[in-house]
C-alpha positions, 0 to 999 in steps of 0.5 A: 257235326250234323245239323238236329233234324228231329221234330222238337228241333224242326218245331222250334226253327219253324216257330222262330221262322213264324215269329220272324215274320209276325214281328215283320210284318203285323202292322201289314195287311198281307200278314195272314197271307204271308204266315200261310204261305209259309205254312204250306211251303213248310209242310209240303217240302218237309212232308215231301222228305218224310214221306219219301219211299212211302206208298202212293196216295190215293189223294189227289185233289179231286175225291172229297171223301173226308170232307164231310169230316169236322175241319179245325183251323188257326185264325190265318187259315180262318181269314185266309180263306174269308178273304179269298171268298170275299174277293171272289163273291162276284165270280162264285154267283155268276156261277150259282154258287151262293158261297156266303149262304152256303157257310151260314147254312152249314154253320147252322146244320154242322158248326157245333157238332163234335168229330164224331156228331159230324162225320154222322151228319154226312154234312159236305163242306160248304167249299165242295162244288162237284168233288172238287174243292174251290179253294183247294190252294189254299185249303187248311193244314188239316185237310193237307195233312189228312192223306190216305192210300186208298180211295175206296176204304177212305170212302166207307170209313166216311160213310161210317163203315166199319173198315180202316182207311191207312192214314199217312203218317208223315202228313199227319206228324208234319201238319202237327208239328207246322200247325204247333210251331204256328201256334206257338208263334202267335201266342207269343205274339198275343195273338188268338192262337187257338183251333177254329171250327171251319165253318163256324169260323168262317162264319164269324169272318165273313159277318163282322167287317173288321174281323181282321183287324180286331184279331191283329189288335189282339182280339178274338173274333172267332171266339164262338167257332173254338172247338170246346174239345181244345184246352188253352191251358193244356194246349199252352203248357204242351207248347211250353214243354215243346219250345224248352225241350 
């Protein structure tokens, strides 16, 4: 017999796979580096095989056309990257990059604003140096899944233009189904599962030294950057529906 391989089987192996390793692993200080990891390993081989045979993509890590849209993220994602600013502050004003005021700044002009609100400002993420994305390896799941085939569309679609920029499927489906199987995993494990504002997230960690360690104990830090469009409820009965089906 074949092995299942439609989403609701990959969603659940993947959301075991999660809770594997935050019940390994919780009580570890690399445990948000571990559950990202593998998060992005598992996007980008199952990506890989979805979109196989598919177009080339126009995105290749160096046009930060979309990121001046609204980026959501899990609480791993959040303190992945806070860590990873932390640790580099030094390094970044060396080289004039004022990272800790540049989030404050754009959590400020853009952290509470709608999809729609914030693709209006035309505000640039905070992380973005010269079209480039400083921390482009570890970047979010919805920056990984947001892949289109042509630069120049994807470029007026941002300024608002009235035009269609062709969006990759597969990432689309493959970073939904990774970022629900981790989801899932971490409500299981009573831990702050939700979707975050990036800015304002990132805010909230690189402000409160034991961010960490609060969300691990089963707090939520990040409170104030949840985006008001994601229902807890409808979001964990989805889940539900998804882990029995």
């Amino acid at each position: 017999m074949s092995a299942d391989t439609s989403p609701s089987a990959f969603f659940k192996a993947a959301s075991h796979a999660f809770s594997e390793t935050i019940g390994s692993c919780r009580a570890r200080p690399e445990l948000v580096a571990l559950l990202c990891a593998q998060a992005f390993d598992s996007f980008t081989q199952n990506v890989a095989l979805q979109a196989a045979g598919a177009p080339a993509l126009a995105c290749q890590g160096e046009c930060a056309a979309c990121c001046r849209l609204r980026v959501v993220a899990t609480a791993p994602e959040i303190f992945l990257l806070a860590r990873f600013i932390s640790v580099n502050a030094a390094a970044f004003r060396e080289r004039g990059i004022m990272l800790g005021k540049r989030i404050a700044d754009a959590d400020q002009a853009v952290g509470g604003l709608s999809e729609e609100q914030r693709l209006t400002a035309q505000h640039a993420c905070p992380l973005i140096e010269g079209e480039l994305c400083l921390a482009y390896k570890i970047r979010p799941l919805a920056c990984r899944g947001h892949a289109a085939f042509d630069k120049a569309l994807c470029l007026a679609a941002v300024r608002g233009e009235a035009v269609e920029a062709a969006i990759s499927t597969p990432h689309l489906v493959v970073r939904s189904l990774v970022q629900n199987a981790l989801m899932a995993a971490l409500r299981r494990a009573g831990l702050a599962w939700g979707l975050y504002e990036v800015n304002r997230a990132l805010n909230c960690a690189l402000s409160a030294p034991h961010a960490l360690e609060q969300w691990i104990s089963g707090e939520d830090p990040l409170t104030k950057a949840r985006i008001p469009d994601f229902d807890l409820i409808e979001a964990a009965a989805i889940l539900d529906a998804a882990a029995t089906a």
